[in-house]
N, C-alpha and C positions, 0 to 999 in steps of 0.2 A: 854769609854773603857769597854771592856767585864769583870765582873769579874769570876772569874774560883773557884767554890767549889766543894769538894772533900767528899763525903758522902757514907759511909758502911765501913768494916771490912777493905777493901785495907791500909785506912789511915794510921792501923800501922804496915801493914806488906810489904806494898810500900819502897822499900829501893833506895832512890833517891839517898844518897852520892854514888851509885853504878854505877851511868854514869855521874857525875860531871864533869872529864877530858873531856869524851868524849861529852858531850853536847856543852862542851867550842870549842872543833874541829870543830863540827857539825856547830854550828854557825859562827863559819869563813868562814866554806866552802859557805855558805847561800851568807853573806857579802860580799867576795869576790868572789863570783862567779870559784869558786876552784871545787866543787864538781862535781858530774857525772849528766848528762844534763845539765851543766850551760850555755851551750848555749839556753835554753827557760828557763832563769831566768828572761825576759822584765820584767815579771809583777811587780817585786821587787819596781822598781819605776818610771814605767809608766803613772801613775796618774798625780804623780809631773810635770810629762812631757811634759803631753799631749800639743801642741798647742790650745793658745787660738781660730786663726781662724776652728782648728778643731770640736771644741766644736761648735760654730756658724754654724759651715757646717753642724751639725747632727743635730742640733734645726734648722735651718731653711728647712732641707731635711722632718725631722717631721710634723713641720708646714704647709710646698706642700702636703704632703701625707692626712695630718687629715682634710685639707680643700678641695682637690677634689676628695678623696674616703670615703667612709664609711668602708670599713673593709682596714686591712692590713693583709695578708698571708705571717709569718713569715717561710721559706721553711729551713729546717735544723734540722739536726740531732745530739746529742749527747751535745757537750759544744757549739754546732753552735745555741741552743733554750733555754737547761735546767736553763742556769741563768736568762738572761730575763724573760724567765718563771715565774720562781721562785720569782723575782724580782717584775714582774708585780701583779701578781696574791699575793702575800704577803703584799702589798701596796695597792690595788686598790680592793682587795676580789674579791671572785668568782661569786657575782650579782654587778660590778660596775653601777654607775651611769652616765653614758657617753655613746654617740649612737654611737660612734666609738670604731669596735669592732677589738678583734685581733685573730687571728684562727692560730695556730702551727701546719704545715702539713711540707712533709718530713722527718716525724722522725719514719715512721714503713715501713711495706710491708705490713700491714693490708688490705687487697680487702675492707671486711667494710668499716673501715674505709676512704678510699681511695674515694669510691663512695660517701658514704654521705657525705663529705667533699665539692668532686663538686660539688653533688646536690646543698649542701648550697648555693653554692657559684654565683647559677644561677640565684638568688634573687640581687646578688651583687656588686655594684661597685669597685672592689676588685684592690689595688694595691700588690707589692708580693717584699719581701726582702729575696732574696735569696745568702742564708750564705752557701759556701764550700769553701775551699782553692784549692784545686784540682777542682773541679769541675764536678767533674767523680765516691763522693759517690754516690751508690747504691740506698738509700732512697731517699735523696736530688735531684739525678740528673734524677730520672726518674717521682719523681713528680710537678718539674719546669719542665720538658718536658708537663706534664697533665694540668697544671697551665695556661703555654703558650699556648695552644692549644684551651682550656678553655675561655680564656680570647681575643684570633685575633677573634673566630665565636661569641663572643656577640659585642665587642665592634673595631674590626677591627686591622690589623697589625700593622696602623701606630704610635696607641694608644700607643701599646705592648713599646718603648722608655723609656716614662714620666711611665710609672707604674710599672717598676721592678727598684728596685736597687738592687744592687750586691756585695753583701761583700766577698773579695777575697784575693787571694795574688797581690804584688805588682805587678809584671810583668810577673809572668806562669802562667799554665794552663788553661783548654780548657773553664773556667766559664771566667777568664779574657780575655781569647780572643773573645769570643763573646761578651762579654762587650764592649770589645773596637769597634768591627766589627757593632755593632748595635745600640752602642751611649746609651747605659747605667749608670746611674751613679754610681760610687762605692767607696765602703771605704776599707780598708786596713786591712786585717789581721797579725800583726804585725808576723815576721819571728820566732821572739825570746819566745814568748806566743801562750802554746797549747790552744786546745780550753776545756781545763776544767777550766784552768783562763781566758779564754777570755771573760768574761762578764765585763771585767772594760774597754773593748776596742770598736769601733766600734759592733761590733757582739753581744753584749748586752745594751751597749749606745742607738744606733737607734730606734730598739723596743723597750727599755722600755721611750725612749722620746715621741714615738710615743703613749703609751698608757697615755701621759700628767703630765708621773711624772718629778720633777725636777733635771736634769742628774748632773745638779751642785753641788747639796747638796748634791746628791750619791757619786759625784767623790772626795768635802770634806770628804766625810768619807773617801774614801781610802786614800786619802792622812793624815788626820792624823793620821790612822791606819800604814804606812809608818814610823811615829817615835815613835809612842805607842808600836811597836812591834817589837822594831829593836834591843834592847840591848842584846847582848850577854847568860847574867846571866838567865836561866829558873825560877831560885827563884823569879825574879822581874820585866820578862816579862811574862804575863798571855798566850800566844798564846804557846811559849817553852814552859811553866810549862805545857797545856795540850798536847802537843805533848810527852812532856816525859811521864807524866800519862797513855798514850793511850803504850806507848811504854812498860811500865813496866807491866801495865795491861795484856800484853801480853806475854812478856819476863820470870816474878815473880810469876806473878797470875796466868799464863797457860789459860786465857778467849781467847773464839777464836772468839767471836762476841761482833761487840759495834751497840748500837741500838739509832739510833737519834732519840728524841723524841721532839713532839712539842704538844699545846693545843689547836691549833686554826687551823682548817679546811682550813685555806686557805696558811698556810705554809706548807700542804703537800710538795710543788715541790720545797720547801727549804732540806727538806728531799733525794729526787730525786735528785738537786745537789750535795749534799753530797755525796751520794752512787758511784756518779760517779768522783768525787774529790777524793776520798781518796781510794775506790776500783779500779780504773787505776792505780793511783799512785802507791799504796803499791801492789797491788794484783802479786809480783813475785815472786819466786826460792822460794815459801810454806812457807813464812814467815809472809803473813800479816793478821791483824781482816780482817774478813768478816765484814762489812757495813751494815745495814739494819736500816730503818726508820719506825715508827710507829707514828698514834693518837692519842693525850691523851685525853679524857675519851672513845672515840669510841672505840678505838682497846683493851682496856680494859676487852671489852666485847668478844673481842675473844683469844687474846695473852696474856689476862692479867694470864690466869689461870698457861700460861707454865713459866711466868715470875716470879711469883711467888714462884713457887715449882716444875718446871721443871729441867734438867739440868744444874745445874751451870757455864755456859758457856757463859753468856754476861753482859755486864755492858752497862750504861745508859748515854747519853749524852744527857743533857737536856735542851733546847734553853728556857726559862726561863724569858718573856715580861712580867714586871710588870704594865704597863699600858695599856691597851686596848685603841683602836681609839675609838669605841664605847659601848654603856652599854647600857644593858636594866633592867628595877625594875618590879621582879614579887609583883603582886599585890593580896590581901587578895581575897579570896572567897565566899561568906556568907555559899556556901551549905558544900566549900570544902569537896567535895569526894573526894579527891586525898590525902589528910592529908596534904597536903603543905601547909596549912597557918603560917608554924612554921616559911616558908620563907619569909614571906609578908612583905615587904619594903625592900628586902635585893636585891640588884645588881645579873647579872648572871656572873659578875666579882670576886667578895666575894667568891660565889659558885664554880667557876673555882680554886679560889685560894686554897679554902678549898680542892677540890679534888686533886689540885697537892700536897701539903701537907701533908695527908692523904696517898696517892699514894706514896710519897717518903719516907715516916717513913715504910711502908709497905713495901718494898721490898729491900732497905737497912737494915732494922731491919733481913729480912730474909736473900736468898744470894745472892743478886743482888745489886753491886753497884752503884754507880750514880756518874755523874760531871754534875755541877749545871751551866748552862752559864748564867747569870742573864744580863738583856740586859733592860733600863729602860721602853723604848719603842721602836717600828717597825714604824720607819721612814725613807724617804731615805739616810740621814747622816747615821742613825742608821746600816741599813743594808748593805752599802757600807761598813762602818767598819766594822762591823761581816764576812764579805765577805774574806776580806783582812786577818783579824783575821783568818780565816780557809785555807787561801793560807800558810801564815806562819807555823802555827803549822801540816799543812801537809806536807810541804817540809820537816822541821827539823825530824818528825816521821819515817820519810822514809827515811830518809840520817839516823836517829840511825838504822832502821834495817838494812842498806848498799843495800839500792836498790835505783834504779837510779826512782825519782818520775815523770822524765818527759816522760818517751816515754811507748809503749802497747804494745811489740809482739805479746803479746799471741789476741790483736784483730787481726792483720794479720791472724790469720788462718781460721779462720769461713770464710772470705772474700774469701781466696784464693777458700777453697775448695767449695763456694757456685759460683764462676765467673767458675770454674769446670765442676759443674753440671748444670750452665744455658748456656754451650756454649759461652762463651766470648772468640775472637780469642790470642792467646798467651796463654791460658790455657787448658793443658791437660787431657782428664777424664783419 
C-alpha cells in the first residue's frame, strides 16, 4: 500500500473537516458509478475481471513476438504508449539487459524523428503493435501507414500478417477493419476505459509483456489496489486522502501547480504519465493544478533555484522508493582530488537518500510544500498498485472540483483546426 505524507506549512492550514460531506458524495458517485463519465469507470475493476484465457493470449502473443523478431514497434499515441512506457522503462531502466528491443513511434509528427526512426528500423526485424481505437489518429495512423510500407520492401507483404498486431475496438473503425480484412491479430480496447487508464488493459499489458516483465504480478497489484483503495472515508483510504490534498492544495492554498517528482532517471515517463492522467482529467472550466514532472537531483540544477524562492505556486508530489533494484559503493581514493573520500564505503543509495532529505527539509522549510508517496520498492506488483492508486485518487480530485475526469474537449480543437489546414475532406478552411 502507498503511504501518503504530508510535509510544509499546508498541514495546518489544510482544513479537511471542509469537504467531509462532500468527499462522502464523491465517493459514492466513484462506487456506484453515479458520477459524470461513469460510463468509462471499467478500470474500477477490470483487473478483477480480466479472463484468465485473456492473460495466456497476451503472454503467449509476447512470446511469438520476442522469439521471431528482435525489436517490437509499439505505434501510439497519448495513453495508447505513455503507461507501457512508463512501465517498461521503470522496471527494465533505460540500458536493459535484453537484445529485444522496444521503440515508441506514433506519438509525434516530428520529421526527425519520424526518419531516424525508419532508418533504425532498416537494420531490423521489426514486429509493430499498433494501438488506436478509431484508427484514423493523426500520429498513429500515418506512421503505421510508414511502418507498413517499411516493413512489405524488406521483408515482403505476405510477412506484413504474423508482425502487426492491433489493439483496437471491439467491432468499429477503419484499424479494426483492416484488421479483420488482412487477418491480423488483435486485442480489445475495452469501451468503458479511456486511454489514460488503459495501461491495465491490453494496450499496456502486451508491450510491457513483450519487454519480459511479469504482467501477473502487475495485474496483482491492481487488483489489490482495487480493495486497498475502495473505502469511502479519505481519512483511511491513502488514494482519497491525496486526492483531497491535491484538492485543498488548490481550493485553500490557491497553488496552481503540483510538480511530480521522482530520483531515479528512469521513472521519468512515470512522470509523463501523470501529466497526462491528471492534466486530461482535471484540465476544464479553469479549475484544475497544472501537472508538471521533474528530476530529483538533475533538475535541481536548473528548477531547483525557482523552487526554492520563486513564486509560491506549486507544491511537491514525491514518488518516494525506498529500495533500489541496484547499488553501487564508491570507493576510497588514495590521491582523492575530488575530496570525496569522506564518501568511501557509503552506497550511491545512502547519497540519494541524503539528498532527497536535505531536498525535502529545504523547500518545505521554505514555501514549497510536499506529499511524500513512500513506495518500498519498484516492482511490478509495486507499480501496478501505484498505478491504480493514481486512477483512484484522480477520479475523486476531479469529481471534488465537479469536472467530468473522463472525456477532453478541449483536445478536439487543435485536431479539428489542424484536419483544417491539411485539407482533410469534411473540413473547412
Amino acid at each position: 500500500m502507498v503511504k501518503v505524507s504530508l510535509f510544509g506549512r499546508e498541514k495546518e492550514t489544510l482544513d479537511f473537516t471542509s469537504i467531509e460531506a462532500q468527499s462522502f458524495h464523491v465517493a459514492r458517485e466513484i462506487e456506484t458509478k453515479t458520477g459524470a463519465g461513469n460510463d468509462f469507470l471499467g478500470w474500477l475493476n477490470f483487473a478483477s475481471k480480466l479472463p484468465e484465457e485473456e492473460i495466456v493470449r497476451i503472454e503467449k502473443t509476447a512470446k511469438r513476438i520476442r522469439e521471431n523478431y528482435d525489436t517490437l514497434v509499439v505505434c501510439g499515441i497519448g495513453g495508447s504508449y505513455l503507461g507501457a512506457r512508463a512501465v517498461i522503462e521503470a522496471l527494465n531502466g533505460l540500458f536493459p539487459e535484453d537484445n529485444f528491443e522496444i521503440i515508441f513511434f506514433g506519438n509525434t509528427l516530428s520529421p526527425d524523428y519520424t526518419a531516424q526512426v525508419l532508418k533504425h528500423l532498416e537494420h531490423k526485424h521489426f514486429a509493430i503493435n499498433v494501438i488506436s481505437k478509431s484508427g484514423t489518429t493523426t500520429e498513429t495512423a500515418v506512421s503505421f501507414r510508414l511502418l507498413k510500407e517499411l516493413f512489405v520492401k524488406k521483408f515482403g507483404e505476405e510477412e506484413l500478417k504474423d508482425a502487426v498486431v492491433a489493439t483496437t475496438d471491439r467491432v468499429r473503425g477503419s484499424l479494426k477493419f483492416e484488421a479483420d480484412e488482412i487477418g491480423y491479430e488483435t486485442f480489445v480496447i475495452p469501451d468503458d476505459i479511456g486511454g489514460r487508464y488503459s495501461v491495465i488493459t491490453p494496450v499496456g499489458l502486451l508491450p510491457i509483456a513483450c519487454a519480459g516483465i511479469d504482467i501477473r504480478e502487475f495485474i496483482r497489484g491492481v487488483i489489490d489496489g482495487e480493495k486497498m483503495y475502495s473505502g469511502k472515508d479519505f481519512h483511511k483510504n491513502p488514494a482519497y486522502y491525496y486526492g483531497a490534498i491535491r484538492y485543498l492544495m488548490k481550493v485553500q492554498d490557491n497553488m496552481t501547480s503540483e510538480m511530480f517528482v521522482t530520483y531515479h532517471l528512469q521513472y521519468q515517463m512515470i512522470g509523463e504519465w501523470l501529466k497526462q492522467l491528471f492534466d486530461e482529467s482535471e484540465g476544464k472550466d479553469g479549475k484544475a493544478l497544472l501537472c508538471t514532472s521533474a528530476t530529483f537531483t538533475t533538475d535541481l540544477h536548473s528548477m531547483g533555484q525557482f523552487i526554492q524562492q520563486g513564486a509560491p505556486v506549486l507544491f511537491e508530489t514525491i514518488i518516494h522508493v525506498r529500495q533500489p533494484k541496484e547499488d553501487v559503493t564508491v570507493k576510497a581514493d588514495e590521491k582523492n582530488y575530488d575530496n570525496l573520500n569522506y564518501l568511501a564505503g557509503k552506497e550511491m543509495s545512502f547519497i540519494c537518500e541524503k539528498a532527497y532529505e536535505a531536498t525535502l527539509k529545504a523547500h518545505t522549510e521554505g514555501h514549497t510544500p510536499a506529499v511524500v508517496l513512500d513506495v518500498d520498492m519498484m516492482n511490478a506488483y509495486s507499480l501496478g498498485n501505484l498505478m491504480y492508486f493514481f486512477f483512484r485518487a484522480c477520479a475523486f480530485s476531479a469529481y471534488l472540483l465537479e469536472v467530468n475526469p473522463f472525456n477532453q474537449p478541449g483536445v478536439e480543437i487543435y485536431k479539428k483546426n489542424m484536419f483544417e489546414l491539411l485539407g482533410k475532406p469534411g473540413y473547412k478552411k
